[in-house]
N, C-alpha and C positions, 0 to 999 in steps of 0.2 A: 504493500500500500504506500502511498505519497505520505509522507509525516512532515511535513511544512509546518506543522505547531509548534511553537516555541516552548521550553520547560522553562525557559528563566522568568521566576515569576515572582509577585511583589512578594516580600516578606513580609510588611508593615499589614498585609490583610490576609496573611496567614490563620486560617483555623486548622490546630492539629486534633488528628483523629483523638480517641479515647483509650486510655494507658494499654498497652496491652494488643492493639490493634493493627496489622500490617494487612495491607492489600496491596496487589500488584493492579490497582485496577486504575486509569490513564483517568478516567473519570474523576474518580475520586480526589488525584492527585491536581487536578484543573478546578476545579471547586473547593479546595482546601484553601488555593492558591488567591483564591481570590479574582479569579476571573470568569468572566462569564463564558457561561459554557451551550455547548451547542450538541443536542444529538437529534438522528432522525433514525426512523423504521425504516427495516428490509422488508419488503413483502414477499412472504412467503410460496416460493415456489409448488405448482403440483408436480413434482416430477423429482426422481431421487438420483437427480445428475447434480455434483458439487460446481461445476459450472454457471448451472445455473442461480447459486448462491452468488455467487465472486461478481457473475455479471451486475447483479443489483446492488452490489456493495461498491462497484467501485464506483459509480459519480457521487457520492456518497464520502467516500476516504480522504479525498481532500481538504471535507470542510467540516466533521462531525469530529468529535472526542469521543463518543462511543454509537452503536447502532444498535437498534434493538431488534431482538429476535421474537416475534411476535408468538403466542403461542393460543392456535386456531380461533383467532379473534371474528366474535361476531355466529362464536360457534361452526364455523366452516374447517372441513380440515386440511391441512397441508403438510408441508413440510419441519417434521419437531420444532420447537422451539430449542430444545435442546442440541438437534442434529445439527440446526443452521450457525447456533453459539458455538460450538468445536468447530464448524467451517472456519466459522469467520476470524475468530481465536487462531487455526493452525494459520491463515494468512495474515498474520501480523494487525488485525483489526481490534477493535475495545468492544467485547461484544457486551449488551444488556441482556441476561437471560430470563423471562418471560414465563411467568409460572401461576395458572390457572388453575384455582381451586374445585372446577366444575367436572375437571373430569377423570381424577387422579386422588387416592387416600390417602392420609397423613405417612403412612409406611413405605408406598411409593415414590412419593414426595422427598423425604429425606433420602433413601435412596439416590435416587433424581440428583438430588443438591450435592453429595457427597461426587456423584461422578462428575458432575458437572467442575465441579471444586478440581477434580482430579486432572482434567482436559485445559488446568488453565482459565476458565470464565472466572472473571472476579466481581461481577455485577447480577443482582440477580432483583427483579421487578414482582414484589408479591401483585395478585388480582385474585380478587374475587372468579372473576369469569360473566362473559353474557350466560341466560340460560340456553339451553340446547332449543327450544322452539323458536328463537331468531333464526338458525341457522339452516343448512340443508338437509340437516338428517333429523328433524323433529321425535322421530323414533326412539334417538340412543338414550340409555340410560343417565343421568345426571348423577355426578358423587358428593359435593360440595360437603364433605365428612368437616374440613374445615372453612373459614373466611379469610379473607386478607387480613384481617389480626391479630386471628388466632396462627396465621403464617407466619407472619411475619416475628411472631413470638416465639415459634420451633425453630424457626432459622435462625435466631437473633443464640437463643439457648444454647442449639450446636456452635454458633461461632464462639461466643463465651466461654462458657460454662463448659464446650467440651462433650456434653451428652446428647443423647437421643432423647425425645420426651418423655422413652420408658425410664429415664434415666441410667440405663445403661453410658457406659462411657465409649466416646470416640476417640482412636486413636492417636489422629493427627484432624483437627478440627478444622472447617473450611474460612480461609479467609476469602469475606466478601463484603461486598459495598452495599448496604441494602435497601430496596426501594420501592415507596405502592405511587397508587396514582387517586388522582382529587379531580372532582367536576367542581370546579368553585364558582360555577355558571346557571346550577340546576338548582330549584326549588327543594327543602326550604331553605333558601339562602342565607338567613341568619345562624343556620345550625352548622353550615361547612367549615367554618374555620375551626367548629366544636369536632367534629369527625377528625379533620386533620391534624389536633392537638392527640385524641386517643392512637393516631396512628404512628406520632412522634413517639408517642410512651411506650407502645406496642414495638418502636425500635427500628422505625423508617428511619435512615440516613438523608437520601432524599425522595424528593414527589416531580414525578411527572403526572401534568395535568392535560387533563380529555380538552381537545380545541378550547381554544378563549376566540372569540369573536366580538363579545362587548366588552369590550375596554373598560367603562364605568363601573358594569357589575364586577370584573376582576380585580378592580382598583378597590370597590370597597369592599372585597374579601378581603385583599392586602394589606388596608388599612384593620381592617379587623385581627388578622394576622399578625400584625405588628406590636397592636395594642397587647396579645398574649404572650408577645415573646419567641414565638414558634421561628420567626427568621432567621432569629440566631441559634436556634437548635436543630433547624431540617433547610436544607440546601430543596429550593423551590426552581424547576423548571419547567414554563407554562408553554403549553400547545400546539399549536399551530398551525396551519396546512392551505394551500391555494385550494380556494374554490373552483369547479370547473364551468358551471354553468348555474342560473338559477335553479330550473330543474332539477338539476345536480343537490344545489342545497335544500332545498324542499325536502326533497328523495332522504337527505340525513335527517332533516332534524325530524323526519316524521318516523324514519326507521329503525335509525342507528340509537342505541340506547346512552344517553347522556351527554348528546348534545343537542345545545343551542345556539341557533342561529337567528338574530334579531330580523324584525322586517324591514329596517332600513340596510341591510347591507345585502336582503333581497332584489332590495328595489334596486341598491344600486347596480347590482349585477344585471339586471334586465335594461337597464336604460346603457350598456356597457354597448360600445361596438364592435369589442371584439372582447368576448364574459371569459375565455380563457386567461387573457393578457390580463385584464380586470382584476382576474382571481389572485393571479400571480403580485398585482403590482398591491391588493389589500393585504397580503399576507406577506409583504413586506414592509406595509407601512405599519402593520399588525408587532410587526418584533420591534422596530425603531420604537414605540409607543410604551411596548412591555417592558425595552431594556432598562430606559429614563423612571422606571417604578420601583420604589425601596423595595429590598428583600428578597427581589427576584433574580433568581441567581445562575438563569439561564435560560433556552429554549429547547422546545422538542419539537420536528418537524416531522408532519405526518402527510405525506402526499402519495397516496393508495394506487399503486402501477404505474407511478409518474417519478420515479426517484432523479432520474435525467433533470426535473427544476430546481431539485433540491439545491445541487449545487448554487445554480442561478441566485436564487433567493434568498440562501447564505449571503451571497459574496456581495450582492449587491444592497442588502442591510447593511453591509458595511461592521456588522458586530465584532467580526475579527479582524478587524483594521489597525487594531492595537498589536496583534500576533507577529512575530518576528518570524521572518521566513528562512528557510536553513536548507540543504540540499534535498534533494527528492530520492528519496529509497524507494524501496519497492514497489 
């Protein structure tokens, strides 16, 4: 992969991890640093050629600190979250691994994390999960044995502490970066930043957040946020992604579970002359908007079978414009 990201980074806005704590995870170390930090999804391929993982990751590797490996979001299946995190991992990439409560037991699960740990992933993304009736197989059975907090507290336990939940002990315990996700967009709106505090306690590192499209309502989550303290305890990276079309956005907010999409940024995609370009140039003025917001300690770019913008809408935010560029590896 291309690594043009700079490590030398401010010390004066240094937060060090927790005693005790090492992770080899690029993420982690970009966010300690005190920079803003940038990641986007790979979407996951049908098809069990490692090819076609690498394809989606590289417009991608120039411009993200880590990629996340989705895991069958929207309840559709594809390719592991775990198999694409070893791809990406063996090709010199920061992969986020992706770990759905909805279709896997707490005993598989820790299993799961231990190899996962073993292959190198140092980031791993608790979810809840959509339910299986969004998705295409309505049929399969649902496991949801636990939640993203009760995850997040088996994971947090093995990295510590050392043990499995039975408390049995692990031998060599996984070091990992750990992380859930926030709608700080969805009703009831005064309860989110309450959610997001038990997820801090539950032993999120940090939070990638579902789209933000209103600026207003994320600002007064943030301000809420702030007033608790949470900023300086959990590393916040909110949302993001181009719109493709009005249509398009309708089609989310009606389908997709937990997001919102306001009707003036409908409208404006409709009155748009060309609602691609549109999409692209709101979901750049969208990061410029987020970066200038206390607390906010990065973004997540989500753009569904279109990774080819990503780059684009990186570079031309301008976010890492501060980054010091260095020769180009692999």
């Amino acid at each position: 992969m291309s690594d043009y990201l700079s490590h030398e980074f401010a010390i004066d806005s240094y937060r060090p991890p927790p005693e005790g704590h090492v992770s080899h995870s690029r993420l982690e170390r970009v966010l300690r640093a005190g920079r803003f930090a940038v990641t986007a999804e790979s979407n996951p391929p049908d098809s069990a050629d490692p090819e076609d993982v690498y394809q989606a990751a590289q417009p991608l590797g120039e411009v993200v600190d880590a990629i996340n490996a989705t895991d069958a979001s929207g309840a559709n299946c594809h390719m592991s979250s775990v198999g694409i995190s070893a791809l990406l991992t063996r090709a010199g990439y920061s992969a986020v691994y992706q770990i759905s409560c909805r279709d896997r037991n707490r005993i598989a699960i820790q299993g799961d994390v231990l190899g996962a740990a073993a292959m190198g992933i140092s980031n791993v993304l608790c979810l809840t999960g959509d339910g299986v009736g969004v998705g295409d197989q309505p049929g399969a059975k649902p496991v949801f044995d636990v939640d993203s907090l009760s995850l997040l507290r088996i994971i947090r336990m093995m990295r510590d502490q050392g043990q499995f939940l039975s408390g049995r002990k692990i031998k060599r315990p996984p070091n990992l970066f750990l992380g859930a996700a926030e709608n700080p967009c969805i009703p009831p709106l005064e309860w989110r930043a309450d959610r997001l505090a038990k997820k801090v306690e539950a032993g999120a590192d940090f939070i990638q957040t579902n789209y933000i499209y209103d600026i207003q309502v994320f600002e007064a989550f943030m301000s809420r946020v702030r007033d608790m303290g949470l900023d300086r305890k959990v590393f916040i990276l909110a949302g993001v992604g181009p719109l493709a079309s009005a249509r398009a956005a309708r089609w989310m907010r009606s389908n997709v579970p937990g997001i919102h999409i306001p009707d003036f940024m409908i409208s404006r995609m409709e009155q748009a002359e060309n609602p691609g370009l549109e999409g692209k140039k709101i979901c750049i003025e969208l990061i410029q908007q987020i970066k200038e917001i206390a607390g906010v300690s990065g973004v997540h770019v989500m753009a569904y079978r279109r990774e080819h913008l990503v780059s684009d809408i990186i570079r031309e935010s301008g976010v890492l414009d501060d980054r010091k560029k260095t020769r180009t590896a692999r």
